[in-house]
C-alpha positions in Angstrom: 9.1 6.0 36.9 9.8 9.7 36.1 12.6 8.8 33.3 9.6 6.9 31.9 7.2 9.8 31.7 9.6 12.1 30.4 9.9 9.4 27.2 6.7 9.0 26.9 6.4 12.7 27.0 9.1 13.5 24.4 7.5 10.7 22.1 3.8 12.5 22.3 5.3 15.7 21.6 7.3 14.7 18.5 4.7 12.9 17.0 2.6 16.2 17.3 4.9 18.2 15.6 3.9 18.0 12.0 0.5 18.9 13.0 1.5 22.6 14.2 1.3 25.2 11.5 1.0 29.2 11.8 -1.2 31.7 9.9 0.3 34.4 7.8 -0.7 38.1 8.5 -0.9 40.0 5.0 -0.9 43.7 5.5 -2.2 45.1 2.0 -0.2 47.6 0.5 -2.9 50.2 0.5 -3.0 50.3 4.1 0.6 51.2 4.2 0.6 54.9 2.5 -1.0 55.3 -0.9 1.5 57.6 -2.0 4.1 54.6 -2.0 1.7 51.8 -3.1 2.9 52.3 -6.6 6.2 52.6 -5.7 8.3 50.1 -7.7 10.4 47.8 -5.1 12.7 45.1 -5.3 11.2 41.5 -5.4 11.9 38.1 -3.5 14.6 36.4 -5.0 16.2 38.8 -6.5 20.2 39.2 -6.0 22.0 41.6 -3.8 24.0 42.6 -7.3 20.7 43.0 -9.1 19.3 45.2 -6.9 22.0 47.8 -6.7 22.4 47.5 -10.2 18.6 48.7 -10.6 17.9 50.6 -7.2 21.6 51.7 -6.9 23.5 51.6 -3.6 21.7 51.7 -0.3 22.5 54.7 1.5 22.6 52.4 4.8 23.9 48.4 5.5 22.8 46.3 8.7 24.7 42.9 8.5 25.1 40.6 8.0 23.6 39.1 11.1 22.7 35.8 12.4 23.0 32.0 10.3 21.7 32.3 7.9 22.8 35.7 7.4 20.2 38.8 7.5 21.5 41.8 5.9 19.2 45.1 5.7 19.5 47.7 2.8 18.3 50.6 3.6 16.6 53.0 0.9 14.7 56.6 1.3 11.1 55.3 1.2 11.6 51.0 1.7 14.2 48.6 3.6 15.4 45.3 1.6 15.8 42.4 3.5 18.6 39.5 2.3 18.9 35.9 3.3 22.2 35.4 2.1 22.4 37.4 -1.0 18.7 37.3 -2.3 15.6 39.5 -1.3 13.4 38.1 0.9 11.4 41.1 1.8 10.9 44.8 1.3 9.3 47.4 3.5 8.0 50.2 3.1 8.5 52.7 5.7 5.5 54.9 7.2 4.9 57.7 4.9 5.7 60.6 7.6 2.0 63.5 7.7 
């Protein structure tokens, strides 16, 4: 009888799968430090190669971690995040009173 519940269980709970979904918290840029908003940064997609090429050499490397790989390049005022070798995110760091 229990073996039966747990199927009928795991049955329910796939079939309600597709209907999860998450929101998306967008911190605008402004609230961040003005001083940096018009900062230029390096964009999604964009190669590992490309990046040093424009932004020069981080002056600190975390990574790569984890599958798939994370690595973090650290720069004075933002962090660049990599999935594999393309950016998937920068960051500005806290602008310091």
């Amino acid at each position: 009888m229990l073996n039966s519940w747990n199927k009928l269980f795991a049955v329910a709970l796939i079939s309600l799968a597709p209907l999860a979904n998450a929101d998306e918290l967008v911190t605008p840029i402004m609230q961040q430090g003005s001083s940096n908003a018009s900062m230029e940064t390096p964009r999604t997609g964009q190669t590992m190669s490309a990046v040093e090429k424009r932004y020069g050499s981080p002056s600190h490397v975390k990574g790569p971690v984890g599958d798939p790989p994370i690595t973090i390049w650290e720069y004075g005022n933002y962090s660049v995040y990599f999935e594999g070798d393309r950016v998937i995110h920068t960051v500005l760091k806290p602008v310091k009173p």
